[in-house]
C-alpha positions in Angstrom: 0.0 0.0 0.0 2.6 2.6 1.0 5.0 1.8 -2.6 1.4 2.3 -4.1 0.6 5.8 -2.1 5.0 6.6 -3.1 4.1 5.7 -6.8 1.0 8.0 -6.8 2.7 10.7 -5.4 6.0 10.4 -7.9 3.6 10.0 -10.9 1.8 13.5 -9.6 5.3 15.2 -9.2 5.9 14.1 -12.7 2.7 15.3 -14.3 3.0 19.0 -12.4 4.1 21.7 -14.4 6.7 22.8 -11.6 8.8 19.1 -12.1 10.8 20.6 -14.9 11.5 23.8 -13.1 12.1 22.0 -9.7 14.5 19.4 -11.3 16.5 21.9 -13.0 17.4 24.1 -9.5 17.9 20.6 -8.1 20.8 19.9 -11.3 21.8 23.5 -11.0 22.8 22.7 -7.2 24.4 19.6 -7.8 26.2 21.2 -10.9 27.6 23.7 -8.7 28.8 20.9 -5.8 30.2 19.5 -7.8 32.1 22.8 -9.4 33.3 23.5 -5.8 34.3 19.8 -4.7 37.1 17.3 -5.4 35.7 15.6 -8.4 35.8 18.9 -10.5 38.6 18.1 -12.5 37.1 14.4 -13.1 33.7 16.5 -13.8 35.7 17.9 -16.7 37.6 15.4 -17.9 34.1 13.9 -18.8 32.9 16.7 -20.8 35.9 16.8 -22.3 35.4 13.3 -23.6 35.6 12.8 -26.9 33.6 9.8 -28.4 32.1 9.3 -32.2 33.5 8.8 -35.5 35.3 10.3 -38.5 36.2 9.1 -41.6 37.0 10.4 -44.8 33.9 12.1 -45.8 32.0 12.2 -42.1 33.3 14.3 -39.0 31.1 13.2 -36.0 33.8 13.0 -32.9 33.2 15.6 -30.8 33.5 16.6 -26.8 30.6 15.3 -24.6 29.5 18.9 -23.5 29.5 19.4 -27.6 27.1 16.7 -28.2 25.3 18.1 -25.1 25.2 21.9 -26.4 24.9 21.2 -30.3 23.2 17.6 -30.2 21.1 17.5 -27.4 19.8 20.8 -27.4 19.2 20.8 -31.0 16.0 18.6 -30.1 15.4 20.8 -27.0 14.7 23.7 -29.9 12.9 20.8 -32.2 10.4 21.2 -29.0 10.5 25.3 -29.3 9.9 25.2 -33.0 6.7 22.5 -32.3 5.2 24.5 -29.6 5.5 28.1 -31.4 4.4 26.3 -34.8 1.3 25.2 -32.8 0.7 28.4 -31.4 1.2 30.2 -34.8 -1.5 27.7 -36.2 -4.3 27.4 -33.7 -3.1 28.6 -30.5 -2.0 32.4 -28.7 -0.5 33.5 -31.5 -2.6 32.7 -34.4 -5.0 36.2 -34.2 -3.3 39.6 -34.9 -5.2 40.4 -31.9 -4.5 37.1 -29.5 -0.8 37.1 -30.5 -0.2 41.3 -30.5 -0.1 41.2 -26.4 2.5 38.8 -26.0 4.5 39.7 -29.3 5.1 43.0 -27.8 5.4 42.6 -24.7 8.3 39.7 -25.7 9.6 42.7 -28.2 10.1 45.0 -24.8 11.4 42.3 -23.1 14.3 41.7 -25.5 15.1 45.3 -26.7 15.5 46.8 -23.0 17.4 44.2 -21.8 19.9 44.6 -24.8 19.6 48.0 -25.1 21.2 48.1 -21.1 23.8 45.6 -21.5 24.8 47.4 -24.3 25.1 50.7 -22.6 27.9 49.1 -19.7 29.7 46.9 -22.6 29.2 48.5 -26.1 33.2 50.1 -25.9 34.2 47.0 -24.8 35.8 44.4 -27.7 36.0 41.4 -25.1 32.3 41.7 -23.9 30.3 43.5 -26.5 28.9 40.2 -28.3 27.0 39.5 -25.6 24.0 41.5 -25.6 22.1 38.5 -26.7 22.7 37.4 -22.9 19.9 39.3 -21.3 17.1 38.7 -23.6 16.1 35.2 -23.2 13.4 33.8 -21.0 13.7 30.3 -19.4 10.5 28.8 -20.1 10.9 26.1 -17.9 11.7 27.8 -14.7 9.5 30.8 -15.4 6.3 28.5 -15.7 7.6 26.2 -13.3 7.6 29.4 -10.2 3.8 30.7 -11.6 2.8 26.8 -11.7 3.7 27.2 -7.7 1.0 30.0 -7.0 -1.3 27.6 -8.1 -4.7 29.3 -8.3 -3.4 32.4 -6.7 -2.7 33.8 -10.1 -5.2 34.0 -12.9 -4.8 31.5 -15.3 -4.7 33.9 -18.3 -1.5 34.8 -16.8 -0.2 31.7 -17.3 -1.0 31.4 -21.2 0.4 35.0 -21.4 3.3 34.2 -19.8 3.9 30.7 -21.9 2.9 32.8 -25.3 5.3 35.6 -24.3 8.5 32.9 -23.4 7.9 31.0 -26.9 8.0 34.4 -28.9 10.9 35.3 -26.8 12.5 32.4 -28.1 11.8 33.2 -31.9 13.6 35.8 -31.4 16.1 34.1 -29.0 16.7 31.6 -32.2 16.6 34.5 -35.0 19.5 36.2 -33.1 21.6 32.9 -32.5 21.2 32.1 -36.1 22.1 35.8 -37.2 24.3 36.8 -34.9 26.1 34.1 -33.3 26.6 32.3 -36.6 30.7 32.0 -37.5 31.8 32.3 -41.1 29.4 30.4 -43.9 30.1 27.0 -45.9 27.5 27.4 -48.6 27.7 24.0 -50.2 26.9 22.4 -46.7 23.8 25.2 -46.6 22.8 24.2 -49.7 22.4 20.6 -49.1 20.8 20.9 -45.9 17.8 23.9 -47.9 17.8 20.9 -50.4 16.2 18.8 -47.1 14.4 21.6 -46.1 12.7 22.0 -49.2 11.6 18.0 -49.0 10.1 18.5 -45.8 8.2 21.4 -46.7 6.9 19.6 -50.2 6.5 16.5 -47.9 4.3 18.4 -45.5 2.3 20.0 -48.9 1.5 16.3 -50.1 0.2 15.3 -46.7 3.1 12.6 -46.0 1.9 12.2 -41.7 4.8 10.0 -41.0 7.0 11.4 -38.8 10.0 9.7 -39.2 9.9 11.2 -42.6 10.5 14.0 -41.4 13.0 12.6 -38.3 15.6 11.7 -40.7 16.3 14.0 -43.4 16.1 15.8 -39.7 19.2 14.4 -38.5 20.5 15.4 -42.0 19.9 18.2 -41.8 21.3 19.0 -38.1 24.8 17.4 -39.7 25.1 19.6 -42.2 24.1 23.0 -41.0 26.8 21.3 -37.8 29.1 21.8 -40.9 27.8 25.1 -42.4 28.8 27.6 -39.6 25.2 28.2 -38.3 24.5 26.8 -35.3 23.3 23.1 -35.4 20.2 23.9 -33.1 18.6 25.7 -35.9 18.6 22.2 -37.4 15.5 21.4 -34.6 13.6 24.6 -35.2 14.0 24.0 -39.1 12.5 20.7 -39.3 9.9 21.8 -36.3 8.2 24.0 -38.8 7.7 21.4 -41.9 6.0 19.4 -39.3 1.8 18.8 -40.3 -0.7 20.3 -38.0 -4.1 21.7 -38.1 -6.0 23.5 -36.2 -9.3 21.0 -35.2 -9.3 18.2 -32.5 -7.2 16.0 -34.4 -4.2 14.7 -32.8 -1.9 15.8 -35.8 2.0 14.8 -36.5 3.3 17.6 -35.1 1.6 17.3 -31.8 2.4 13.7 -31.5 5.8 15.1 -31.7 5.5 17.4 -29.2 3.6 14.7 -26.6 6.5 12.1 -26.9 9.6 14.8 -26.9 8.0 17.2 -23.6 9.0 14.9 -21.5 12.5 14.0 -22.6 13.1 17.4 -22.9 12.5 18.6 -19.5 13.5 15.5 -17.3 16.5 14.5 -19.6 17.9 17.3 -21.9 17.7 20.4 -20.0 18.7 18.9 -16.5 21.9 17.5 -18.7 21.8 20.8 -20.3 22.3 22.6 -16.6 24.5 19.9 -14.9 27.2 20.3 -18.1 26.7 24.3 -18.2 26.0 25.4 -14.6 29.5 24.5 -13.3 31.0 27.3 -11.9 33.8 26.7 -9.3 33.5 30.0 -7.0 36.6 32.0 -7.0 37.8 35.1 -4.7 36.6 38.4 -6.8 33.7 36.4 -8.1 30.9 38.5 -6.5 32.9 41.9 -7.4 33.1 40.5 -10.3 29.0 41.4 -10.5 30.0 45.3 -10.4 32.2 44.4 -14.1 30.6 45.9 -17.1 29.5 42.2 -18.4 28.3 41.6 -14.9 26.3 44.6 -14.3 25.2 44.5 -17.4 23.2 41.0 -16.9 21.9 41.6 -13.9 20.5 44.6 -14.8 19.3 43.2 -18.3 17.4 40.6 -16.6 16.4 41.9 -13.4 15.7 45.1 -14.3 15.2 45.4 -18.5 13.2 42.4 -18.5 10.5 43.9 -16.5 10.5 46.9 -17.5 9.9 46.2 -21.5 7.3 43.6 -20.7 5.4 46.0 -18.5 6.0 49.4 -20.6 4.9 47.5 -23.5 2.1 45.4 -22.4 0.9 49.0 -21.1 1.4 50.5 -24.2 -0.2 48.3 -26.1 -3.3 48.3 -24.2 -3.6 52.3 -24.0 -3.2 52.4 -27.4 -6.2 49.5 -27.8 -4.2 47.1 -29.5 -4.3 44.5 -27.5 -6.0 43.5 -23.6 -4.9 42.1 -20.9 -6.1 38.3 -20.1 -9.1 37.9 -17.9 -8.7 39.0 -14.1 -5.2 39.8 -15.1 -4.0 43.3 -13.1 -1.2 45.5 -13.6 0.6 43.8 -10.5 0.2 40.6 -12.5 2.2 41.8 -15.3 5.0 43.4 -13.6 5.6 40.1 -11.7 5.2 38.4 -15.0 7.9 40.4 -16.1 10.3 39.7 -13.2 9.5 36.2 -14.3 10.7 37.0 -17.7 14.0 37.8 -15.7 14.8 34.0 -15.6 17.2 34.3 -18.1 18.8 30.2 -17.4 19.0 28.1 -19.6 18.6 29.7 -23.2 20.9 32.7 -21.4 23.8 30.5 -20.2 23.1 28.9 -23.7 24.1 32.5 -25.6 26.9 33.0 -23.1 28.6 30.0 -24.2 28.0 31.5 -28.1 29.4 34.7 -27.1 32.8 34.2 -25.3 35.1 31.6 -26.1 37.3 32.5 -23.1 36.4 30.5 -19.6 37.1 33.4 -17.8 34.2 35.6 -19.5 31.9 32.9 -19.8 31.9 32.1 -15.9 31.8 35.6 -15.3 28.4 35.7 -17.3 27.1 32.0 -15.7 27.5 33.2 -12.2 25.9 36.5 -13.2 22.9 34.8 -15.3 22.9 32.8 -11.9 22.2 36.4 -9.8 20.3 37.8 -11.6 17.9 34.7 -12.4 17.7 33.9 -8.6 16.8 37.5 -7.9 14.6 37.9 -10.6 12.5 34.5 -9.6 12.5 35.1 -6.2 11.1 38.3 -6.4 8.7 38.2 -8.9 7.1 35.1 -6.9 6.7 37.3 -4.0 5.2 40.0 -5.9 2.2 37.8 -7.0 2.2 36.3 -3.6 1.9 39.7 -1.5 -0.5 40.9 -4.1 -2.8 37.7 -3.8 -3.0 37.7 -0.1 -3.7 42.0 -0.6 -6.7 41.2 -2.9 -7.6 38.4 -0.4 -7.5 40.9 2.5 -9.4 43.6 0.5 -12.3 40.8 -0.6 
């Protein structure tokens, strides 16, 4: 009876929206332990790795943490791509009018936050590349906090909040493929737009099979790997030749989407944050916060994050050109926005992208790490005060 009561309760924990997010801060701790103990160099060694194969016309040997941060996480944005196709189609974003709210509210949320890490690190060559750093929102943890309110939120907020993190990673991916992209090999391009063409003429003849899709996929991720984009684009590529439609028909591309959620947030991303979360603490670290690339984080996504979601979530509503979601306050959205401050995973993610130094790109974990915490924390006791206010005043 009591293995059946401790299987109930596992399954529930599993089936909550705030597993993903509460498994992550668990890998994040033990990613940091294990920074700060005796087996960090072994830690390291084993990222270092290097397993695979080459021959004379294949290069696949590469670094574990590699085939973490360019493999792995290529299907991690395979998910993205599903979920903002979906949207696009029948979901928050598939009205000018459902999707304006949280397509400019995202847009706030991304130009601020830039916009102030560009204004500490603009003059500097060594730490200028990374005003993608303060943009993204971690749609895992920023879900997984609200999912912890419960029904002390509205639960418009929640689909704002969702909508708003997926169009902050469109832009997220646009920037990573634009910006963070090294030089070109156009014949490698040009095979893998060859696949990309298939899919899409496979997706107009109404092929439903998925592993049609899967494996030109794979394809696809080796040779844009090769091309000097980065390989993730591979998963948001193939993500949008997927079929869907927009009745009660479980289609392809949410099949897709069912069997990959889970993967994603109980294997992928807690691999993701083990591999990329370990920062060994080191005297100056903290005054290290008060650098230009450290101040400039923090106050990206503690403060610029906020701030552009709310200003333009305001906007947009005085100017009638959007609404807020039912019950939703202004309270709501500013601690929405310090939600938006959890920069994590895709943050972290850009960091790596931006710096090639360890030096720098420690510097920017432990700051993404700040400024995260801060920005979780306290937008979780925002909507927790203002509950138990409207509570008092009822």
């Amino acid at each position: 009876m009591t293995k059946l009561i401790n299987l109930h309760i596992f399954n529930r924990f599993f089936q909550s929206s705030s597993a993903g997010g509460i498994i992550l801060l668990i890998c994040v701790a033990i990613s940091l332990l294990i920074a700060n103990s005796g087996w960090a160099s072994n830690f390291q060694d084993l990222l270092n790795l290097e397993f695979g194969f080459n021959t004379h016309a294949i290069h696949l040997r590469y670094p574990v943490l590699l085939w973490i941060n360019d493999g792995l996480m290529a299907v991690f944005f395979l998910l993205v791509g599903l979920e903002i196709k979906r949207e696009i189609v029948e979901g928050e974003l598939s009205s000018l009018r459902q999707a304006s709210l949280p397509v400019l509210a995202a847009l706030g949320g991304v130009l601020v936050p830039a916009l102030l890490y560009a204004l500490f690190n603009s003059s500097d060559e060594n730490t200028a590349k990374g005003w993608g750093i303060p943009m993204a929102t971690d749609i895992a943890f920023a879900l997984g906090i609200l999912s912890l309110l419960g029904n002390k939120v509205p639960s418009g907020l929640k689909i704002f909040l969702a909508a708003l993190a997926i169009v902050d990673d469109l832009i997220a991916i646009l920037i990573i493929a634009i910006f963070y992209s090294s030089a070109l090999n156009f014949i490698y391009l040009g095979y893998a737009g060859a696949l990309f063409a298939l899919l899409i003429i496979f997706n107009r003849i109404g092929v439903k099979n998925i592993f049609l899709y899967l494996i030109p996929g794979v394809f696809i991720w080796y040779f844009i790997h090769h091309s000097g984009i980065h390989a993730t684009i591979a998963g948001v590529l193939v993500a949008l030749t997927l079929p869907t439609n927009e009745d009660d028909t479980e289609s392809p591309l949410e099949k897709l989407e069912h069997a990959l959620t889970k993967p994603v947030n109980f294997i992928i991303m807690p691999l993701f944050a083990i591999a990329n979360t370990n920062i060994t603490f080191e005297s100056g670290m903290v005054e290290g916060l008060a650098s230009n690339l450290g101040f400039g984080i923090v106050l990206g996504l503690f403060l610029g994050k906020p701030i552009g979601i709310f200003f333009m979530s305001w906007l947009s509503v005085k100017l009638n050109i959007a609404q807020l979601p039912e019950e939703t306050k202004w309270p709501h959205v500013l601690g929405l926005g310090l939600l938006g401050g959890i920069g994590f995973t895709m943050s972290i993610f850009i960091a790596l992208l931006s710096f090639q130094t360890p030096e720098y790109q420690n510097e920017a974990k432990f700051a993404i790490l700040i400024a995260s915490a801060l920005a979780g924390i306290s937008g979780f006791l925002l909507l927790r005060l203002y509950n138990k206010k409207q509570q008092i005043q009822k």
